[in-house]
C-alpha positions as CSV (number, residue, x, y, z in Angstrom):
1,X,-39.2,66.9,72.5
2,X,-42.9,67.5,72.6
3,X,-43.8,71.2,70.8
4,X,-44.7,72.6,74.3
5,X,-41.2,72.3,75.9
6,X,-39.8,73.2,72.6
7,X,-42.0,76.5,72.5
8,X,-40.7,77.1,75.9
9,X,-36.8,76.8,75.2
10,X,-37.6,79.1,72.3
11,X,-39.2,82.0,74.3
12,X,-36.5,81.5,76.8
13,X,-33.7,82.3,74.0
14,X,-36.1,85.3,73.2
15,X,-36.5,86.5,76.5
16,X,-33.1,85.9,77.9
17,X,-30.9,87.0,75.3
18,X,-28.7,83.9,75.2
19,X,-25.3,83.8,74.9
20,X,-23.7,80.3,74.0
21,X,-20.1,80.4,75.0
22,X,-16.5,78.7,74.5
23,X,-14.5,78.2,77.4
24,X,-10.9,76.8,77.9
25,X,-9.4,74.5,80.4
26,X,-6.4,75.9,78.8
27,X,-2.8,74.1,80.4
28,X,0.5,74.6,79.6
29,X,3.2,71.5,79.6
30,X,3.4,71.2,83.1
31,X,0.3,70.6,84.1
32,X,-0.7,74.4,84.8
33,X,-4.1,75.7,84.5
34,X,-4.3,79.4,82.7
35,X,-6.9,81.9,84.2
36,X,-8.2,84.9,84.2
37,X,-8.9,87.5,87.4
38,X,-11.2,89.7,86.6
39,X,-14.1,92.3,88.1
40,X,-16.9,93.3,85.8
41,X,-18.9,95.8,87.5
42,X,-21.5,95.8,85.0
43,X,-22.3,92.2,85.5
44,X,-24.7,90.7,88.3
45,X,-26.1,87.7,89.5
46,X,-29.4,86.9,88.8
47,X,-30.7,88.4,91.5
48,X,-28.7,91.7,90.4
49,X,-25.8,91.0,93.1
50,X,-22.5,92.2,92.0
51,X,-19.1,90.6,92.9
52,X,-17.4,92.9,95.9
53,X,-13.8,91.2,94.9
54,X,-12.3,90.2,91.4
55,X,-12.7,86.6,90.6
56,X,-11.2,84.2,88.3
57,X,-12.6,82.2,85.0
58,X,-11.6,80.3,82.4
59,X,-10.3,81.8,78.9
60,X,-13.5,82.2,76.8
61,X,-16.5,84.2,75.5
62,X,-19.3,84.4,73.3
63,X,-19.6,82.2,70.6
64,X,-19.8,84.4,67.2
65,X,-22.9,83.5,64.4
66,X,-21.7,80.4,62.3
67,X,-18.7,79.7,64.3
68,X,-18.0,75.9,65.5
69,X,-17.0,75.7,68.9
70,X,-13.8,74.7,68.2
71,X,-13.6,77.9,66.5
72,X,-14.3,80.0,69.5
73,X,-12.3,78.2,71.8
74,X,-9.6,79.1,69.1
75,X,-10.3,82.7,69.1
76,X,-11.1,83.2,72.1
77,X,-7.3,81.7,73.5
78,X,-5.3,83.9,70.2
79,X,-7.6,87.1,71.8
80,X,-6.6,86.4,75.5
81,X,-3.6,85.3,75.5
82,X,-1.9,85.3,71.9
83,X,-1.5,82.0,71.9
84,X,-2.0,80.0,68.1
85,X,-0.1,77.1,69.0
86,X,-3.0,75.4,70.9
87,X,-4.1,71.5,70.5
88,X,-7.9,71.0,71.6
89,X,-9.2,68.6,73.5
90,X,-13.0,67.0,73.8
91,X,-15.6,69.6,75.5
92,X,-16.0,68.0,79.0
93,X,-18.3,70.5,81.0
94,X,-21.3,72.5,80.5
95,X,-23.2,75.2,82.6
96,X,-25.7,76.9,82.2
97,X,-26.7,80.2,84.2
98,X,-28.6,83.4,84.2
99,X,-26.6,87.0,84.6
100,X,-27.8,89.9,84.1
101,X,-24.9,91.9,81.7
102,X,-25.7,95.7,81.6
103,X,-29.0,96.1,83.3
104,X,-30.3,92.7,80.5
105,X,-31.0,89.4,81.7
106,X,-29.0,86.5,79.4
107,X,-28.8,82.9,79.8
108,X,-25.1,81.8,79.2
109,X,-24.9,78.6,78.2
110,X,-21.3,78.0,78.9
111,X,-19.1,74.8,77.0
112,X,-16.1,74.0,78.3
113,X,-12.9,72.5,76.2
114,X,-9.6,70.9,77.1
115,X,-7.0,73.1,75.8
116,X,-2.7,72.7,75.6
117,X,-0.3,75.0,74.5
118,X,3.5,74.8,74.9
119,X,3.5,78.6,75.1
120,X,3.6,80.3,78.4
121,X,4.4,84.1,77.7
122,X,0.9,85.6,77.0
123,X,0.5,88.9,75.4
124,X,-2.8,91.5,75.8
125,X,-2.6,92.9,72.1
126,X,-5.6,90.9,71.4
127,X,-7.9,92.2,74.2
128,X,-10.6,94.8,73.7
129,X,-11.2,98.2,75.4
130,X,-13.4,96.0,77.8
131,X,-11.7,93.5,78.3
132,X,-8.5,95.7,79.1
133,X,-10.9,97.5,81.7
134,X,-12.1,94.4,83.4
135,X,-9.3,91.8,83.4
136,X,-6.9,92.2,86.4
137,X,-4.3,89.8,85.3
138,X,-3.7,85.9,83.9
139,X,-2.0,83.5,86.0
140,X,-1.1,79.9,85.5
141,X,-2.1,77.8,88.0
142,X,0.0,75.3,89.8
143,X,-3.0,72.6,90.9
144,X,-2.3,72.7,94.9
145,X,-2.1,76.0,94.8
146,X,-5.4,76.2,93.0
147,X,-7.1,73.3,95.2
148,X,-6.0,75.3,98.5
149,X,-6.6,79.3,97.3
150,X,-9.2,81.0,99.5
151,X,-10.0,83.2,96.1
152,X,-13.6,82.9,94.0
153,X,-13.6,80.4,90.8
154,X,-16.0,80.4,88.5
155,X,-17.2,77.8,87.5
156,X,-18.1,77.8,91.2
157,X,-17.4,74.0,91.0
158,X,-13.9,73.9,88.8
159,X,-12.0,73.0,91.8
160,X,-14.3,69.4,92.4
161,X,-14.2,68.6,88.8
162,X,-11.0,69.4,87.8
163,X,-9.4,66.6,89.8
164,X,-10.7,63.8,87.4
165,X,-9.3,65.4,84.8
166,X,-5.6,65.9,86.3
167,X,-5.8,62.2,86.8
168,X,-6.5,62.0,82.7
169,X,-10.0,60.7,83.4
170,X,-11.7,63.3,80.5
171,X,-15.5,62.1,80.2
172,X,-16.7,59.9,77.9
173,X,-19.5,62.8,77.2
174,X,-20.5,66.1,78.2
175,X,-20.7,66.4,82.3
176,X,-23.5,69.3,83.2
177,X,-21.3,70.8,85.9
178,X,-22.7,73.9,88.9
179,X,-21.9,77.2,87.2
């Protein structure tokens, strides 16, 4: 990478506030995809539109100082949902996006990680005061109902690449996927 691109990347970080994050394609043993609805008023689109309806995403969030991804992904499941019992998977998709999160702009640079748990109850003990204020409800997903729901997903584009990976065709490395 020549120093002028990498000078670039750098004042990006600086200027966008970025915020690496760990996201689970977390699925129980039959086949069911966890996710979360949620609203967030306080978060926009780029262009400072906020979503009207609650939408749903994968378990996740920011990736702390000196913790491995595997480590968030981790965390982030045992805050969610409660679950410990949890065998990862390879990271299959990344994104990467601009919102603006309380008036700031940040550049989320989102990796995503197969996930499994046998466990099915979850439990909210973990959640913060946010989270508890955003966060509608989680729901495991049966995949046609998923496929055919009318309701917002984010990753905008989970529904088109989740099929390979129902059909156990996981990516020999990293896809970049549409946020």
């Amino acid at each position: 990478m020549d120093c002028h691109v990498a000078s670039l990347l750098a004042m990006t970080e600086v200027e966008m506030n970025t915020r690496k994050t760990a996201r689970a394609l977390l699925f129980d043993a039959d086949g069911r995809l966890l996710l979360v609805k949620m609203h967030d008023p306080s978060v926009a689109a780029e262009n400072g539109a906020v979503e009207a309806l609650a939408y749903w995403v994968t378990i996740g969030g920011e990736i702390d100082e000196g913790e491995s991804l595997e480590e968030a992904v981790r965390r982030e499941i045992a805050e969610e949902t409660g679950f410990t019992n949890v065998r990862l998977g390879p990271a299959v998709w990344y994104a990467e996006h601009v919102l603006v999160v309380r008036g700031t702009k940040r550049l989320f640079q989102e990796t995503f990680v197969l996930a499994y748990t046998d466990e099915t109850k979850w439990s909210t003990k973990g959640w913060t005061k946010d989270e508890s204020d955003v966060i509608e409800h989680l729901q495991w997903w049966e995949t046609d109902a998923l496929m055919t729901s009318g309701e917002k997903f984010f990753p905008t584009s989970l529904k088109d690449n989740l099929e390979p990976l129902l059909r156990n065709n996981v990516p020999d490395k990293i896809l970049t996927i549409e946020p």
